[in-house]
C-alpha positions as CSV (number, residue, x, y, z in Angstrom):
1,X,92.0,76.8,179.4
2,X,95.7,75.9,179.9
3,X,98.2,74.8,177.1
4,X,99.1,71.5,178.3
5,X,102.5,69.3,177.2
6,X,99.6,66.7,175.8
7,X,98.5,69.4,173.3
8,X,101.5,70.7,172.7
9,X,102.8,67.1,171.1
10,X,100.0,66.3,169.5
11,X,99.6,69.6,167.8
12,X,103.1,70.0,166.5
13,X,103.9,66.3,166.2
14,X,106.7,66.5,168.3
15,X,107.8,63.6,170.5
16,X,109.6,66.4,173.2
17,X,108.8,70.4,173.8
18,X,112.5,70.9,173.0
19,X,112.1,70.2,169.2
20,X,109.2,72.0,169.0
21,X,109.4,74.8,166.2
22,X,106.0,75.4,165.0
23,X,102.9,75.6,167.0
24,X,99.5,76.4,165.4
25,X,96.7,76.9,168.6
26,X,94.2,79.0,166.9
27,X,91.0,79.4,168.4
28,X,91.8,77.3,171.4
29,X,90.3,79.0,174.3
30,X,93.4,79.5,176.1
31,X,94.0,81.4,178.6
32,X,97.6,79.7,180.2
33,X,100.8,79.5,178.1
34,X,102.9,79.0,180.4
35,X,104.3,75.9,179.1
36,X,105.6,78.0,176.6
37,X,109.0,78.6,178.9
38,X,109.7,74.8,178.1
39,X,109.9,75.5,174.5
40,X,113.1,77.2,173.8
41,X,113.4,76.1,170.2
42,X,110.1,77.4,169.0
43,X,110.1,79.7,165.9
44,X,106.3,80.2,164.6
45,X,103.7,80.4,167.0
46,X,99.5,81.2,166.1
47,X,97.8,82.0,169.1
48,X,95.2,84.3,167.7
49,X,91.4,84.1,169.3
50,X,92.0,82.7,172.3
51,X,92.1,84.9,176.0
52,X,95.9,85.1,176.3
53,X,96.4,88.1,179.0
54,X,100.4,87.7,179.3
55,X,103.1,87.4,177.0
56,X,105.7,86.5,179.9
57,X,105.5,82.5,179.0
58,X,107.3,83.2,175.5
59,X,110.2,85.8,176.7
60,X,112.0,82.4,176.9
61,X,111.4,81.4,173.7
62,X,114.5,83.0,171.7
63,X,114.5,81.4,168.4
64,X,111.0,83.1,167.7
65,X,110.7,84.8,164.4
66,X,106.7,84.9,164.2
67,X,104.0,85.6,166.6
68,X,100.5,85.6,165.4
69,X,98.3,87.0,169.0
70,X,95.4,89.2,166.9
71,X,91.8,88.6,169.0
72,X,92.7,88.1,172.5
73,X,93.0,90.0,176.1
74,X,96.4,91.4,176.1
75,X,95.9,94.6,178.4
76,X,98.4,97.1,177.6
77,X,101.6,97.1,175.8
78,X,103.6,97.0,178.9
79,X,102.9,93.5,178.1
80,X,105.8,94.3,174.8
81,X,108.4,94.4,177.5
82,X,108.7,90.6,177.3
83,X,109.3,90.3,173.9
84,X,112.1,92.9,174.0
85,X,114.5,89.7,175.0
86,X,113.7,88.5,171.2
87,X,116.6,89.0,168.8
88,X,115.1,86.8,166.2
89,X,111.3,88.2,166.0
90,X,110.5,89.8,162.7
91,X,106.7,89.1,162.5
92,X,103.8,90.2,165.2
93,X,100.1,90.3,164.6
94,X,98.8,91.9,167.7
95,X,95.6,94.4,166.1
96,X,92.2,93.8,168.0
97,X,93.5,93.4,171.5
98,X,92.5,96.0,174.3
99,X,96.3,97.3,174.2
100,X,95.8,98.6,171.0
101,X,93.6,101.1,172.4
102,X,91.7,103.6,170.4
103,X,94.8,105.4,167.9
104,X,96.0,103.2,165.9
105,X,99.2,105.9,165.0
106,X,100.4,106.0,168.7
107,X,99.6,102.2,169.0
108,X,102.3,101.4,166.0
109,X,104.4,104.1,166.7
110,X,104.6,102.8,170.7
111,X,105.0,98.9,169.6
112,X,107.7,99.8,166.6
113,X,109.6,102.2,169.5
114,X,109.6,98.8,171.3
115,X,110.4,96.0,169.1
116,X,112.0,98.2,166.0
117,X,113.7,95.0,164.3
118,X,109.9,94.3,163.6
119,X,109.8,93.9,159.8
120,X,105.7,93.2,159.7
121,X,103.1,94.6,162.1
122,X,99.6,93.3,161.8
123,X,100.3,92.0,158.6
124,X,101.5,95.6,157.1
125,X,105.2,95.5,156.3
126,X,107.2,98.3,158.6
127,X,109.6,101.2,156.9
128,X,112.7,101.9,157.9
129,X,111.0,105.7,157.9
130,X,108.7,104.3,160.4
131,X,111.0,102.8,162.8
132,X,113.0,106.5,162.7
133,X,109.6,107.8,163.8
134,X,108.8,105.7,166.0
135,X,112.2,106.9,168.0
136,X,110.3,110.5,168.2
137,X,106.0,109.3,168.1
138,X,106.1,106.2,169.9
139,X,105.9,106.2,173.8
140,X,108.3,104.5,176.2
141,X,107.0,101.1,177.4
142,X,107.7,100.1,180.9
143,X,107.2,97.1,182.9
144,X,103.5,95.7,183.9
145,X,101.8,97.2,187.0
146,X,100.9,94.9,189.1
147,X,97.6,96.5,188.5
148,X,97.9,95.2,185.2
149,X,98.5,91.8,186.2
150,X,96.1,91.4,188.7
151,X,92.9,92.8,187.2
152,X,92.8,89.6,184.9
153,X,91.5,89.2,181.4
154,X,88.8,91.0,179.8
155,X,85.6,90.3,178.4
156,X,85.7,89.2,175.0
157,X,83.9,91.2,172.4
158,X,84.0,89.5,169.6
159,X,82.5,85.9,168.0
160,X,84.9,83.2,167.0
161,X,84.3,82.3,163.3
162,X,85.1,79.3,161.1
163,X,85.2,81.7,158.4
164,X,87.6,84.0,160.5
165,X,90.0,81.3,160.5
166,X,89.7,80.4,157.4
167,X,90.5,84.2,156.9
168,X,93.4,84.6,159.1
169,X,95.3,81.3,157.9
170,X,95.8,82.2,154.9
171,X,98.2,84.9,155.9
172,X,100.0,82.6,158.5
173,X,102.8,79.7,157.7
174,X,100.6,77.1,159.5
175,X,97.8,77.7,157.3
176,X,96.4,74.6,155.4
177,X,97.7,74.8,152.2
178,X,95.2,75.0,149.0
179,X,96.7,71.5,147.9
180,X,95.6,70.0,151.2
181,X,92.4,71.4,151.1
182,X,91.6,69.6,147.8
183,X,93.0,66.3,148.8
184,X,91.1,66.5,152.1
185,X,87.8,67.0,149.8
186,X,88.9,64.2,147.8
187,X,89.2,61.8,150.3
188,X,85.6,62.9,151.6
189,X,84.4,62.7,148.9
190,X,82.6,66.1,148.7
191,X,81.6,67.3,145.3
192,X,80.4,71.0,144.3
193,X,76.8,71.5,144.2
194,X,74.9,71.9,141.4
195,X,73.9,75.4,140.6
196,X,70.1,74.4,139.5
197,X,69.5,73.9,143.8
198,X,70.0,77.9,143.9
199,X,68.0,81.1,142.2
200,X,70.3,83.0,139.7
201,X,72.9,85.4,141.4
202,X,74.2,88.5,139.8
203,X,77.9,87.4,138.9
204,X,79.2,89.4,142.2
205,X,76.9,88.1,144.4
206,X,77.7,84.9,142.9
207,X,81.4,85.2,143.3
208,X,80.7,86.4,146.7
209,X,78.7,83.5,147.6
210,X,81.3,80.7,145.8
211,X,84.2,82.7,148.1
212,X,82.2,82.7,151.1
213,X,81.2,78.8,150.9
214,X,84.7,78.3,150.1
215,X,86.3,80.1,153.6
216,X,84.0,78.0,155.3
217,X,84.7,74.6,153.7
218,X,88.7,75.7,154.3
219,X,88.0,76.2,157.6
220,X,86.0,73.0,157.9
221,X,88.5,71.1,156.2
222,X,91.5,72.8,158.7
223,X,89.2,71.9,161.8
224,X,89.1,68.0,160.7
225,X,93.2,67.8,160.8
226,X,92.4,68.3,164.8
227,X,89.8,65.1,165.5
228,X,90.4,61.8,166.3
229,X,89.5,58.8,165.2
230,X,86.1,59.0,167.4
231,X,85.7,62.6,166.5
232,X,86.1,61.6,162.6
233,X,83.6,58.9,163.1
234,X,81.0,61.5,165.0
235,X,81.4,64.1,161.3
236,X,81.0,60.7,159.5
237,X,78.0,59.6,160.6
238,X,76.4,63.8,160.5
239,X,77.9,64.0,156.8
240,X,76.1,60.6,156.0
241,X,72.8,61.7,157.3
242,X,72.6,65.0,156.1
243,X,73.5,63.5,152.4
244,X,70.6,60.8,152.8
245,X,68.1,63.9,154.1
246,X,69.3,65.7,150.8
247,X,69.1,62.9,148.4
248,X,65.2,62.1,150.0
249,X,64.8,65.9,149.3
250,X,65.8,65.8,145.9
251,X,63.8,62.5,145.1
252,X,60.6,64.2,146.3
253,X,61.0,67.2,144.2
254,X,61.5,65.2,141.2
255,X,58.3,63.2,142.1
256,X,56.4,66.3,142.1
């Protein structure tokens, strides 16, 4: 899927690409930034779980601090060569891509040899000790093979997860805040549900349970921001009927 100008807007709440400074496209299925070269003032960008193979698009994007890129196809860090252009970037989360290959030593050594004004890798804060060894570990990055370019994106081996991006966002800046979250369950008027509907947990399964159910509601609650007004009407009209099939449910019990 491409990254089109009509997402773009919509998603930052931007009226033109120009003034766009923060662009949150988790989970998008995309495989095409290129519109990315038309953004110049963007700063924070989350493209994590989607099928990104290239990181040319955002060589032009020099005001970049953060770039959030964990799950997707990038094939080798050739691919690093494009963001060498990036005075500003201080932040990149690029674990669980093919590049990373199968040492995870030579893999930060090679990307901190490449980008060493880096201050956090994959969400692990970078020494200055590292970056010295780097200088001496890391290997030289050169430019794509046209090999590289050609072969085209690989499979994807993993499952996208509400519960992963639930996960995830709360390490990036575009993450919905816990404030949000509660507003949001306000005004749908969710309410927590009553312990008696469950058997007894032992208190770590039951703190593992309440954080579980919790990721997931976040991650509902994120996914929501993105819908319409006919979207919102579709979750309506499920939410309504699966609180009328509940409410049947628990009339019945009581009956018997």
């Amino acid at each position: 899927m491409k990254l089109t100008r009509k997402m773009v807007l919509s998603r930052a709440k931007a009226s033109e690409l120009h003034s766009v400074r923060k662009l949150n496209c988790w989970g998008s299925r995309l495989t095409d930034i290129s519109i990315c070269r038309e953004m110049p003032s963007l700063e924070v960008i989350t493209l994590s779980v989607n099928s990104i193979s290239s990181l040319e698009p955002v060589s032009r994007c020099r005001q970049l601090s953060e770039l959030y890129l964990r799950k997707n196809c990038i094939p080798s860090l050739a691919e690093l060569i494009h963001l060498k252009g990036l005075p500003r970037l201080r932040v990149l989360w690029l674990a669980e891509n093919p590049c990373c290959g199968t040492c995870p030593h030579l893999y930060r050594m090679t990307v901190l040899r490449t980008l060493p004004q880096l201050q956090k890798l994959d969400n692990q804060a970078v020494t200055e000790e590292e970056v010295s060894r780097a200088l001496m570990e890391g290997e030289e990055v050169t430019a794509p093979s046209r090999e590289d370019l050609g072969s085209g994106p690989p499979e994807l081996s993993y499952t996208l997860s509400a519960v992963d991006a639930a996960t995830e966002t709360t390490q990036d800046p575009l993450n919905l805040g816990k404030g949000e979250a509660s507003s949001d369950q306000g005004q749908l008027g969710l309410k927590p549900t009553s312990r008696d509907q469950f058997p007894p947990f032992s208190q770590q399964e039951a703190t593992s349970s309440r954080s579980s159910k919790n990721n997931i509601l976040m991650a509902i609650l994120m996914l929501l921001r993105e819908l319409d007004i006919e979207g919102l009407e579709a979750v309506h009209q499920t939410v309504v009927s699966r609180l009328q099939a509940l409410h049947k449910r628990e009339l019945q019990e009581d009956m018997e």
